[in-house]
C-alpha positions in Angstrom: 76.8 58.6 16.1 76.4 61.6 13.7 73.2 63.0 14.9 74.5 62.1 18.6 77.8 64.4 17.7 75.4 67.0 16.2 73.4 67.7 19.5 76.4 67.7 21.5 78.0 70.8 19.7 75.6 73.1 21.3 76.4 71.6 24.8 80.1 71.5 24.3 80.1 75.4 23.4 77.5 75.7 26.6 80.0 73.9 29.0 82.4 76.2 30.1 79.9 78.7 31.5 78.0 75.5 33.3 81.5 74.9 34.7 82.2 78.6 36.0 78.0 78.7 37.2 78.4 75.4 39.2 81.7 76.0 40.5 81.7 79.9 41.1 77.7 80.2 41.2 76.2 77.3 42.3 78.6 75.7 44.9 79.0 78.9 46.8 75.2 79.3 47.4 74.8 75.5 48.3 77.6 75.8 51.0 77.3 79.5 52.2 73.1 77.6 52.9 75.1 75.0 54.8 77.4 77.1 56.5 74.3 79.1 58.1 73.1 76.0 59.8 76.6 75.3 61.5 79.1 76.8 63.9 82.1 76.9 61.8 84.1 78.3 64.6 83.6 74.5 65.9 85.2 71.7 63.5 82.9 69.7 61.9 79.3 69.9 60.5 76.7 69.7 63.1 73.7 71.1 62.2 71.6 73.7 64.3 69.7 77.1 63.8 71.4 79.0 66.6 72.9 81.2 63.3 69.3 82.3 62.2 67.8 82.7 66.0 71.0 84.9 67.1 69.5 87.3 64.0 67.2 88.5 66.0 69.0 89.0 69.2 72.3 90.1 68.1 72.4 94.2 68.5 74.8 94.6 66.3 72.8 93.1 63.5 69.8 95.4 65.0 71.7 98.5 64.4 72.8 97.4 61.0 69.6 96.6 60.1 68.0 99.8 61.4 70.4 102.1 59.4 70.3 100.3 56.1 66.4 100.4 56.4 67.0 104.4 57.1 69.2 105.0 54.2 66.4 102.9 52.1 63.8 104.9 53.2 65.3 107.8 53.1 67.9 107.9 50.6 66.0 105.9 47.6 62.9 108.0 47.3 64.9 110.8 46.9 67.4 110.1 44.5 64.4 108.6 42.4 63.0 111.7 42.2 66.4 113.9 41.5 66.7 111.0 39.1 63.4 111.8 37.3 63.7 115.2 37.1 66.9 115.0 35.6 65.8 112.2 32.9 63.1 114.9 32.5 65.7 117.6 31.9 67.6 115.7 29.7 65.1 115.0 27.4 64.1 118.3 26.9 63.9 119.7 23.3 65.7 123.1 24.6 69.0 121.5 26.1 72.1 121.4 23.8 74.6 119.3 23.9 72.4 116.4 25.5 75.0 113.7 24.4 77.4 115.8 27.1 75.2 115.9 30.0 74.0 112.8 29.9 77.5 111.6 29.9 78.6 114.0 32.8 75.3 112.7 34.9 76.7 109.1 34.3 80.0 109.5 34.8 80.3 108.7 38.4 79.2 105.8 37.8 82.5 105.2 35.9 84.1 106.5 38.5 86.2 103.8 41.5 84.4 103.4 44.2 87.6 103.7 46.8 89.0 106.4 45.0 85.2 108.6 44.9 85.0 107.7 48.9 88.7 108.6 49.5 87.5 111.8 47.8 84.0 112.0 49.6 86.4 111.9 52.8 88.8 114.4 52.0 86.1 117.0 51.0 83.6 117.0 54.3 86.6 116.5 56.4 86.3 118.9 59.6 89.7 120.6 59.6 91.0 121.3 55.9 87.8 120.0 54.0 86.4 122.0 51.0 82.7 121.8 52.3 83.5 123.3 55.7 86.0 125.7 53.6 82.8 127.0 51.8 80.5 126.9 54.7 83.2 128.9 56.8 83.5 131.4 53.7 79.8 132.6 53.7 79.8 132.3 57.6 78.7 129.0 58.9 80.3 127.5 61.4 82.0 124.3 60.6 80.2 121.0 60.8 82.4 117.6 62.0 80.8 115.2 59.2 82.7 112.6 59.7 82.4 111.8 63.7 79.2 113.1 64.4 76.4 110.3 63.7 73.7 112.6 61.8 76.0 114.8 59.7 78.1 110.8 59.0 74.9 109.2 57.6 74.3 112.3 56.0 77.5 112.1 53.9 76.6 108.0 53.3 73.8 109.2 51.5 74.9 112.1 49.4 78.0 110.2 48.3 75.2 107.0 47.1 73.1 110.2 46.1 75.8 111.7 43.8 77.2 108.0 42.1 73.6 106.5 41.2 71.1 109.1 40.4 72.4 109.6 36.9 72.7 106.1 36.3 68.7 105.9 37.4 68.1 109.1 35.5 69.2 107.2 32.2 67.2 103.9 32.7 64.2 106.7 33.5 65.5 108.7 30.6 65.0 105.6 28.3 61.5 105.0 29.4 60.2 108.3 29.3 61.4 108.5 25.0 59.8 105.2 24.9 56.3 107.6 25.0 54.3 108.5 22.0 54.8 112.3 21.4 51.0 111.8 20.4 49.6 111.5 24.0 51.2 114.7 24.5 49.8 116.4 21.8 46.4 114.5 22.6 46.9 116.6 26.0 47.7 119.3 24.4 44.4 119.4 22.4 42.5 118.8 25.8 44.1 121.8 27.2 46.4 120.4 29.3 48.8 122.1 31.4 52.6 121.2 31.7 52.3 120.2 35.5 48.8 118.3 34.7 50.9 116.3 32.1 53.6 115.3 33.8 51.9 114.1 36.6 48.6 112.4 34.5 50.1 110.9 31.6 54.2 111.1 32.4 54.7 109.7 35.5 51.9 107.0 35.2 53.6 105.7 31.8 57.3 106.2 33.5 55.8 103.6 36.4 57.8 100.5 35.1 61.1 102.1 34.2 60.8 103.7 38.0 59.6 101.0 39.2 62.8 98.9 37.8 64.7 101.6 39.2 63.3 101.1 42.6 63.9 97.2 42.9 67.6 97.5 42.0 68.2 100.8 44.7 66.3 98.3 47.3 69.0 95.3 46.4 71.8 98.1 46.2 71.1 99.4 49.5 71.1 96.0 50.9 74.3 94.9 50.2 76.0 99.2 50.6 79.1 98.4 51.8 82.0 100.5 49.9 80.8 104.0 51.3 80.2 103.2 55.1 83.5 101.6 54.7 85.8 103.6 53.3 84.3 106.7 54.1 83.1 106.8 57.5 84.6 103.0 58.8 80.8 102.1 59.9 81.5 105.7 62.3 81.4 106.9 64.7 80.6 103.9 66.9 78.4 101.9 64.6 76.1 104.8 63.6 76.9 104.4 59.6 77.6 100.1 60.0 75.6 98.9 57.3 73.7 94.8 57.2 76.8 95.0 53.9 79.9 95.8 56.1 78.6 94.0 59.5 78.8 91.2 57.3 82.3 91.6 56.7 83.1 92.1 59.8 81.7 88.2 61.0 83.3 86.7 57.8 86.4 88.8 57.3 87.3 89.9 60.8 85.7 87.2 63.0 85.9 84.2 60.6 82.3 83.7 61.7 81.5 82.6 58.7 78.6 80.8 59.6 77.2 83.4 61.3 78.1 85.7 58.3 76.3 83.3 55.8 73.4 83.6 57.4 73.5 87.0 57.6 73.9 87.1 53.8 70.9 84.9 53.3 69.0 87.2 55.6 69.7 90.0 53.3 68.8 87.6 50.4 65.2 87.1 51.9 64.6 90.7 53.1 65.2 91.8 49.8 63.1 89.3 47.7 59.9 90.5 50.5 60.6 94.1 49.7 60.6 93.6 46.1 57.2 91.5 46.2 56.0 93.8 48.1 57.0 96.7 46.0 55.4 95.0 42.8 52.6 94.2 43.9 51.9 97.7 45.7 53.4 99.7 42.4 53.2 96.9 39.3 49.7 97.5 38.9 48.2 94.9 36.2 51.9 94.0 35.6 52.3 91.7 38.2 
């Protein structure tokens, strides 16, 4: 009885997380799998597929699809590569003050998301906004961000632009003082330039930390819903609706929560094939 009370100490402090895991975990991914093979606009559970074959032929999911894919190619790449050049600049032995700027670059990550898009939508609105304000001042004529759909997605992706590159630049940051200063004076000794080091020996050995920094973007992009949202509505039309706030719209709007789930396990897949294919293409030997 002892030894049987000794074993079940550990297991008594593990069982409130179980609990919250299988109820607030667990359940919710077994039923939202359920709830994609049913019509749950119809009472009762009968189980079909006509969820996962109206994927392909619903336009609306097309057009989400298509602009979250656009704002992953697009967007990612290059605030991975603001990201590294600001890990790069942060790390540099001739910056003061590092501690500040490297808070300042993370900071909007700190930052509410409805209150930075509230913001984002005040400052690129046509009529009073402070970007039209300063294009106006050096004589450019205004633009209307917010109802036009090029200059809308354009503002989805500088606001994502301007809240995650610092974050990225840190987790880059972290991997590039994980280097040896020794391979750069090795290069050094070889007679190698700046520009032949950072593209020979930095960015090969920064190929994880970017590399982890391109898996989460991928996810994050995925499931974008705050900006499009709260910034543009998924306007004008559905030029800015995002596979993230199209699925709010079935669950929240349309209590289509069926078809929602489905949608959400859609995602779910999507994202685990980008991220295979992503290791295997960039993990090298890691993988």
């Amino acid at each position: 009885m002892l030894r049987f009370r000794q074993n079940a100490v550990p297991y008594g402090f593990l069982m409130p997380y179980l609990l919250i895991f299988l109820v607030f975990w667990a359940y919710p991914l077994v039923r939202s799998l359920l709830d994609s093979f049913d019509d749950s606009r119809i009472l009762g559970f009968s189980f079909n597929t006509t969820n996962w074959t109206r994927l392909f032929s619903d336009p609306f999911f097309l057009t989400a699809l298509k602009n979250t894919l656009f704002i992953m190619v697009i967007q990612v790449p290059v605030m991975l590569a603001l990201a590294v050049g600001l890990a790069v600049a942060l790390n540099s032995g001739v910056l003061k003050a590092k501690g500040f700027y490297r808070f300042a670059f993370f900071a909007p990550l700190v930052v509410g998301t409805t209150a930075y898009s509230a913001i984002f939508r005040l400052i690129f609105n046509t009529q009073y906004g402070a970007v039209n304000q300063g294009l106006n001042a050096i004589g450019i004529a205004s633009v209307d961000w917010l109802n036009q759909p090029g200059p809308a997605m354009a503002v989805i992706m500088m606001a994502i632009t301007w809240r995650w590159a610092g974050y990225n630049a840190i987790l880059i940051l972290a991997g590039l003082q994980s280097i040896g200063q020794e391979v750069y004076e090795a290069a050094a000794l070889d007679g190698a330039s700046k520009t032949t080091t950072f593209f020979r020996i930095t960015l090969p050995l920064l190929r994880p930390s970017i590399l982890f920094c391109l898996v989460i973007s991928v996810f994050g992009t995925l499931q974008l819903f705050t900006e499009p949202a709260l910034i543009t509505a998924s306007g004008p039309g559905n030029a800015t609706m995002t596979l993230g706030t199209y699925l709010y719209q079935q669950g929240f709007r349309s209590f289509n929560f069926g078809y929602a789930s489905a949608i959400a396990y859609g995602v779910a897949i999507l994202g685990a094939v980008v991220s295979w294919i992503q290791l295997k293409v960039l993990g090298g030997d890691n993988t």
